[in-house]
C-alpha positions in Angstrom: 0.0 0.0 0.0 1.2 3.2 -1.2 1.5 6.3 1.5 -1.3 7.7 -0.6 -3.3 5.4 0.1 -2.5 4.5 3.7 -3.3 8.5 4.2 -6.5 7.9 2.3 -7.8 4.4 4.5 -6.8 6.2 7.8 -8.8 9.5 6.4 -12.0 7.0 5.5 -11.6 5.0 9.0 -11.7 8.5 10.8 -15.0 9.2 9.1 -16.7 6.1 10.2 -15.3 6.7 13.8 -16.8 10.0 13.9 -20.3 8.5 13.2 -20.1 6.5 15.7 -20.7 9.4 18.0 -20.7 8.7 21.7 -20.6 5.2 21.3 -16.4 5.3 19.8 -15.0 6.2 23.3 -11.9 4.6 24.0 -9.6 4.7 27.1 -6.5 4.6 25.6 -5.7 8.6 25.2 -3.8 7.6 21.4 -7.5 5.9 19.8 -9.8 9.1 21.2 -11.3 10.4 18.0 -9.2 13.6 18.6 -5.8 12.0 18.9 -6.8 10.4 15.4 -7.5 13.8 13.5 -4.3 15.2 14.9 -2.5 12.3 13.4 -4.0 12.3 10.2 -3.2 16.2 10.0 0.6 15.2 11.0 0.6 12.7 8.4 -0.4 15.2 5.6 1.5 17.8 6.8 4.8 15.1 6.7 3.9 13.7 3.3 3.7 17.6 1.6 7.0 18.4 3.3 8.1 15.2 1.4 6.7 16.0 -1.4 8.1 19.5 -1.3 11.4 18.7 -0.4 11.4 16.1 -3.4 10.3 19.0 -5.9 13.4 20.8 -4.6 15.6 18.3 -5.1 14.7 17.4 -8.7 15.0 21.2 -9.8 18.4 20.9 -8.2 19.4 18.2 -10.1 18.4 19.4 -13.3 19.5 23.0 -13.1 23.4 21.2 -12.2 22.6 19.0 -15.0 21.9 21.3 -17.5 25.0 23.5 -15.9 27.1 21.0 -16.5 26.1 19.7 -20.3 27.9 23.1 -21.5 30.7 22.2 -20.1 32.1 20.7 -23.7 30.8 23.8 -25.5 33.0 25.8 -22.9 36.3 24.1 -23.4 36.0 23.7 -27.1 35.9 27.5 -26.8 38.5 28.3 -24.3 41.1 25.6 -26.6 40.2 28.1 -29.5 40.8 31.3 -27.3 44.0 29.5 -26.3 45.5 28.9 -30.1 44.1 32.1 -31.2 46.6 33.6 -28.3 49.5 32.2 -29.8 50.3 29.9 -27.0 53.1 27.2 -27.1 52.3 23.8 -28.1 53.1 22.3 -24.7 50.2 24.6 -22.9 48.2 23.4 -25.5 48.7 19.6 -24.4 48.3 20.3 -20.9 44.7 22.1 -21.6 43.9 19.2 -23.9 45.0 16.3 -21.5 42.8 18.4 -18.9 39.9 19.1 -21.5 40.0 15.0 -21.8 39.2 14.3 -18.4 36.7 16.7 -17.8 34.9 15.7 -21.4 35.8 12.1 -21.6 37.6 12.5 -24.8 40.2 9.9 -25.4 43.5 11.1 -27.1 43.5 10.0 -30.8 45.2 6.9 -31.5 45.7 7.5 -35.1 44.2 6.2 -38.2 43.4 2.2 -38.1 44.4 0.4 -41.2 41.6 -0.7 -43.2 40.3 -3.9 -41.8 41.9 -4.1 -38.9 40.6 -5.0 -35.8 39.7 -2.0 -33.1 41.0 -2.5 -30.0 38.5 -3.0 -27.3 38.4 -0.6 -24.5 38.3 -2.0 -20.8 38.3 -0.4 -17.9 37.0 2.8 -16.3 36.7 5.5 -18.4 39.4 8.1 -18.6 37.0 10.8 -17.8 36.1 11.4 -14.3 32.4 12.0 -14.6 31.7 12.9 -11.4 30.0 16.6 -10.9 32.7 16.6 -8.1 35.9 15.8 -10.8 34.7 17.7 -13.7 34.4 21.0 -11.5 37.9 20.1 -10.0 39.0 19.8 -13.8 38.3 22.7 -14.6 39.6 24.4 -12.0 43.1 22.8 -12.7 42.4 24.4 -16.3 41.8 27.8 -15.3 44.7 27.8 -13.2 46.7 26.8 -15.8 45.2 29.7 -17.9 45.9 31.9 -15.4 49.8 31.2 -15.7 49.4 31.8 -19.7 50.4 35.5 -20.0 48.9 35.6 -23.8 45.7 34.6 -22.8 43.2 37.3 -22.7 40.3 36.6 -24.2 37.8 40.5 -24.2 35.1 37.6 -23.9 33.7 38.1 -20.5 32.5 34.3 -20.0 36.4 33.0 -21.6 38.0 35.5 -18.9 39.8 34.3 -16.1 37.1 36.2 -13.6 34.2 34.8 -16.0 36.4 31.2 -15.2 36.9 31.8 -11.8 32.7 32.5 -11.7 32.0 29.4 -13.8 33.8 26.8 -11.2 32.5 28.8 -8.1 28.6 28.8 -10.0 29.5 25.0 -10.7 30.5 24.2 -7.1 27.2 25.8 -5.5 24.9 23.9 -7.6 26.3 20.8 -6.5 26.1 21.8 -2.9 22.7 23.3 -3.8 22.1 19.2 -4.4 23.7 17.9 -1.6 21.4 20.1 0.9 18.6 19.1 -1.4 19.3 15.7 -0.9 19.5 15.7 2.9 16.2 17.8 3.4 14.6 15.2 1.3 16.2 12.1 2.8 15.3 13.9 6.0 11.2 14.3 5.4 11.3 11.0 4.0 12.6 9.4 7.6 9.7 11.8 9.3 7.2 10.1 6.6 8.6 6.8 7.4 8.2 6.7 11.1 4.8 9.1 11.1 3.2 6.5 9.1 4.8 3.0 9.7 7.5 2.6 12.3 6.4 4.9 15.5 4.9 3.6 18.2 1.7 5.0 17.3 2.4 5.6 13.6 -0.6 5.9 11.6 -0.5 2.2 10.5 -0.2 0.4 14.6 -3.2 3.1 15.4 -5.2 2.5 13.0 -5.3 -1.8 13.6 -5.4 -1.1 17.1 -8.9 1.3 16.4 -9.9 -1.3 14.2 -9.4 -4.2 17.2 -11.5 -1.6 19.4 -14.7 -1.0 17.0 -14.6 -4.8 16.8 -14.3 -5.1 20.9 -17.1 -2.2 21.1 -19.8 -3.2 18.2 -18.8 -6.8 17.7 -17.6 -9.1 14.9 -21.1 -8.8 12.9 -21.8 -5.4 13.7 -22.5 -3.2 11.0 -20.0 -0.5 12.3 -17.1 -3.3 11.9 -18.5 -4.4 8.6 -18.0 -0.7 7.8 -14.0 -0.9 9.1 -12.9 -4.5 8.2 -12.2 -3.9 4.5 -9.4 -1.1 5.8 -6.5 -2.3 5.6 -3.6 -0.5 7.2 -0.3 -2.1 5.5 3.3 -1.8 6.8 5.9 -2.0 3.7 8.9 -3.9 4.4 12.2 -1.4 4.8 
């Protein structure tokens, strides 16, 4: 049983309850038909916080994903900016080799003769695809850049400041994540023990209400034949 629905059959059993009038009076303080509608407001109240905090962390995700897809555009241009500079060959290779990890671009191993066999690649990947390493990367390349003297670029976004921005812009969204991520993992524990694993979580009260309205009206009763078909389900964790 979803939470959706476990909100839902606890909401439905609480209307029954309430019909009963006088009649639904129970000793224990946790079953009163007042402790139940606080319960059920604590369990929608948890599962919009969940929900919430799930919203934020899916628009977190995708504004570092999107972020971080321009990457390749980015170091295509600053390479460009870089030869246009007049920079020695050697700076060159250390931006490429740098470029290479943070795009996942494999050197060039030259042309293969025709008909012969490519070599297979095994292993790990030489790019480091982590959000973590590709940040990291390219603040290794704009170090290097800032120890080119002939590179400077007018562009705002190629400039070392622009850079400097990027990595810090980079490195924010991914913390942005992170928080989003705990907040989220956070509600979802609340959720958990609100509705399944507390002591009088939704689920445990509402079998032991159901045990009561049986004790109360009896096993034929109309008011348990109402009740019975609730089922309050604990998922397995």
């Amino acid at each position: 049983m979803s939470n959706v629905k476990t909100a839902a059959a606890f909401e439905e059993f609480i209307g029954y309850c309430s019909g009963y009038g006088g009649s639904y009076n129970p000793g224990s303080p946790n079953l009163k038909l007042s402790a139940l509608i606080e319960l059920s407001e604590k369990s929608r109240q948890v599962m919009e916080a969940m929900n919430v905090t799930n919203s934020e962390m899916n628009l977190a995700t995708n504004n570092r994903e999107i972020a971080f897809a321009g990457l390749p555009k980015l170091a295509s241009s600053i390479t460009f900016a870089l030869a246009a500079s007049g920079a020695s060959e050697q700076t060159m290779n250390d931006v490429r080799a740098i470029i290479r990890l943070m795009t996942s671009r494999r050197k060039s191993r030259g042309p293969v003769a025709s008909g012969a066999a490519v070599p297979e690649q095994k292993g790990r990947s030489i790019g480091q695809r982590s959000f973590v390493s590709m940040t990291n990367h390219l603040a290794r390349l704009v170090q290097l850049l800032r120890e080119e003297p002939l590179y400077q670029p007018l562009e705002s976004h190629l400039s070392i400041a622009g850079l400097e921005d990027h990595v810090a812009k980079l490195r924010n969204l991914t913390t942005m994540v992170n928080e989003a991520r705990v907040s989220f993992s956070n509600a979802r524990i609340a959720l958990v023990r609100t509705y399944y694993t507390d002591t009088h979580s939704v689920v445990a009260t509402g079998r032991s209400a159901k045990k009561y309205v049986r004790s109360v009206f009896g096993l034929n009763s109309i008011q348990y034949e109402q009740v019975k078909r609730i089922i309050f389900t604990k998922p397995k964790f």
